[in-house]
C-alpha positions in Angstrom: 162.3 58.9 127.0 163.7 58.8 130.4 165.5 56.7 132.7 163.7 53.2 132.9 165.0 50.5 135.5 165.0 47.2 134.5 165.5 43.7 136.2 169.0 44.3 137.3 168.0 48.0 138.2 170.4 49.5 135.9 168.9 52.5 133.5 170.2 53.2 130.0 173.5 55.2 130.9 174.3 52.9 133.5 173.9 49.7 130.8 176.0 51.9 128.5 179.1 52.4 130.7 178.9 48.4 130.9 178.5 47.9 127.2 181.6 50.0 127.3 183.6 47.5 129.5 182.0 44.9 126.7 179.3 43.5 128.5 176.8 41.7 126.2 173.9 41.3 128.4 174.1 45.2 129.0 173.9 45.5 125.3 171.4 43.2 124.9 169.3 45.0 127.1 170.4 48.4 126.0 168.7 47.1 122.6 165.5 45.7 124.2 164.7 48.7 125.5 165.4 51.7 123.3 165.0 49.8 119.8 161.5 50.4 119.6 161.7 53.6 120.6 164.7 54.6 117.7 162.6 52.9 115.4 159.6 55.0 115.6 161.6 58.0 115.5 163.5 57.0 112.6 160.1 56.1 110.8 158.6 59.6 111.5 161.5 60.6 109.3 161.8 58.3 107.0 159.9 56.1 105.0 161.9 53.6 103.7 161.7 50.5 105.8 165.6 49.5 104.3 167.0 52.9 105.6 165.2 52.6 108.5 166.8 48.9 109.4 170.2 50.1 108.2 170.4 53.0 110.3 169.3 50.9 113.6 172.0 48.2 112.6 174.7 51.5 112.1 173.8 52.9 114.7 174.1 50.1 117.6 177.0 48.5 115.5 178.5 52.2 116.8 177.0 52.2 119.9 179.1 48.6 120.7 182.3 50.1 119.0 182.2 53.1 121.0 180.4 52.5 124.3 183.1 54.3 125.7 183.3 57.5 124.1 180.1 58.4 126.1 180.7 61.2 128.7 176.9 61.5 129.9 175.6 62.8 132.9 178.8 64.7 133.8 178.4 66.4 130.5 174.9 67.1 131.1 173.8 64.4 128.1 171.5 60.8 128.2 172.0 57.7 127.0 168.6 57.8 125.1 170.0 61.4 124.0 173.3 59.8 123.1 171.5 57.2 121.3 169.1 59.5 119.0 172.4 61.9 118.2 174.2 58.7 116.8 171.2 57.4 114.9 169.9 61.1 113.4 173.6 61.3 111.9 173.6 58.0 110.6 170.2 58.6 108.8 172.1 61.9 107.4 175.1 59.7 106.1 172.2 57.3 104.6 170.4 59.6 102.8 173.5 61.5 101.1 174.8 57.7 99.9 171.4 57.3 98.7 171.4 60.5 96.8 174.8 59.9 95.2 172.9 57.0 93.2 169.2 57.9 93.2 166.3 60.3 94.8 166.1 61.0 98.2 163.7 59.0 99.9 160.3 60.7 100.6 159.6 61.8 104.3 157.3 60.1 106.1 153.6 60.9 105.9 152.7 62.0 109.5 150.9 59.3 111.7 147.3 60.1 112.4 148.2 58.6 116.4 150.6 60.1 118.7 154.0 59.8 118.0 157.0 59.0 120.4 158.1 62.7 120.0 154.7 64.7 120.5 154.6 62.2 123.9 157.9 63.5 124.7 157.1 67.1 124.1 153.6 66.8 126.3 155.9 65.5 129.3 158.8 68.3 128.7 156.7 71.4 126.7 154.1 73.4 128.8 150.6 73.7 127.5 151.0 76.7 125.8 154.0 76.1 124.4 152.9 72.4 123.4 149.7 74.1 121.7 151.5 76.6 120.0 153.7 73.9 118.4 151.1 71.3 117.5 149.4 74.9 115.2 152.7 75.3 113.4 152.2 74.2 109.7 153.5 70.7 109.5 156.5 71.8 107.5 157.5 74.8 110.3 157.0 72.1 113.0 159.5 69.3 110.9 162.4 71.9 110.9 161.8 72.7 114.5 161.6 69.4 115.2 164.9 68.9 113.6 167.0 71.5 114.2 166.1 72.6 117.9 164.9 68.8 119.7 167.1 66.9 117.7 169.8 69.3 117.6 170.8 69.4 113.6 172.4 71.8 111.6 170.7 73.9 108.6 172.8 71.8 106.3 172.0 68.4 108.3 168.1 69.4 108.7 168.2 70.2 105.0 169.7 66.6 103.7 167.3 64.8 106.3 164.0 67.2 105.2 164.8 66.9 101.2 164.4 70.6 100.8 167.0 73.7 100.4 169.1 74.4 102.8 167.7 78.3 102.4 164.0 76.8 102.7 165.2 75.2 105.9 166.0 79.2 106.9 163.1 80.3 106.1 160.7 77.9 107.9 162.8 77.5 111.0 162.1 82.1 110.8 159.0 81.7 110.1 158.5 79.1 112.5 160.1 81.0 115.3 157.8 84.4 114.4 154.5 82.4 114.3 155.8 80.9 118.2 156.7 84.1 119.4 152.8 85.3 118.1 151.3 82.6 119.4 152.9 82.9 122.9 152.3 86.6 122.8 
């Protein structure tokens, strides 16, 4: 997702740095914007509709507290980026209190239309590259997904995927031999 201007002109790092200085209408904004967007993402991986509002609530709840705390551009980061990192670790902290005192939650079944993330590859991945991924084995593609565009650990990818974290090794190797074949 990048940069969009609104009324005021401001784009999403720009609202940040003023929900920083505790600006409401910034956050307000802020929300409007990129609320539909988290929400997708967070639906692609996870099913449970509770989670799913819990982590949005966390997440800007943390966003307002620490506004601040946001170094972007100068450290070569987003505000949508910013955003996603906050909310993927708060869906990591929902799952493991969720599995102190029941199953995990099952993943969420992939959506037959585009999804925000396979947009956002198009725009960023070449063709080739793009094709290669969309081959992948849905599992190889999840952990790729997770640990290199959304920047998780083996441990993290392995709490939010519900599997091992050795399983998580081995698709993210296999995943990486079957892209380096199929860019060959």
């Amino acid at each position: 997702m990048r940069a969009i201007r609104g009324e005021a002109g401001l784009d999403e790092e720009q609202l940040v740095r003023r929900v920083a200085r505790g600006d409401r209408r910034a956050f307000e904004e802020l929300y409007r914007r990129t609320s539909p967007w988290l929400t997708v993402r967070l639906r692609r991986r996870c099913s449970d509709e509770q989670i799913v509002a819990e982590v949005l609530q966390e997440t800007y709840l943390a966003v307002w507290r620490a506004a601040d705390a946001f170094a972007g551009a100068a450290s070569g980061g987003t505000a949508v980026g910013w955003l996603w990192t906050i909310a993927a670790r708060r869906l990591i902290d929902a799952f493991r209190r969720r599995a102190h005192h029941a199953t995990p939650p099952a993943a969420a079944a992939p959506a037959p239309a585009a999804a925000a993330d396979e947009e956002v590859l198009d725009g960023v991945v070449g063709d080739e590259v793009g094709d290669a991924l969309r081959r992948l084995a849905p599992e190889l593609r999840q952990v790729l997904q997770a640990m290199v565009l959304d920047g998780l650990s083996v441990r993290e990818t392995s709490v939010l995927l519900g599997v091992p974290e050795g399983t998580v090794k081995t698709r993210a190797r296999r995943a990486r031999i079957a892209m380096r074949e199929a860019l060959a």
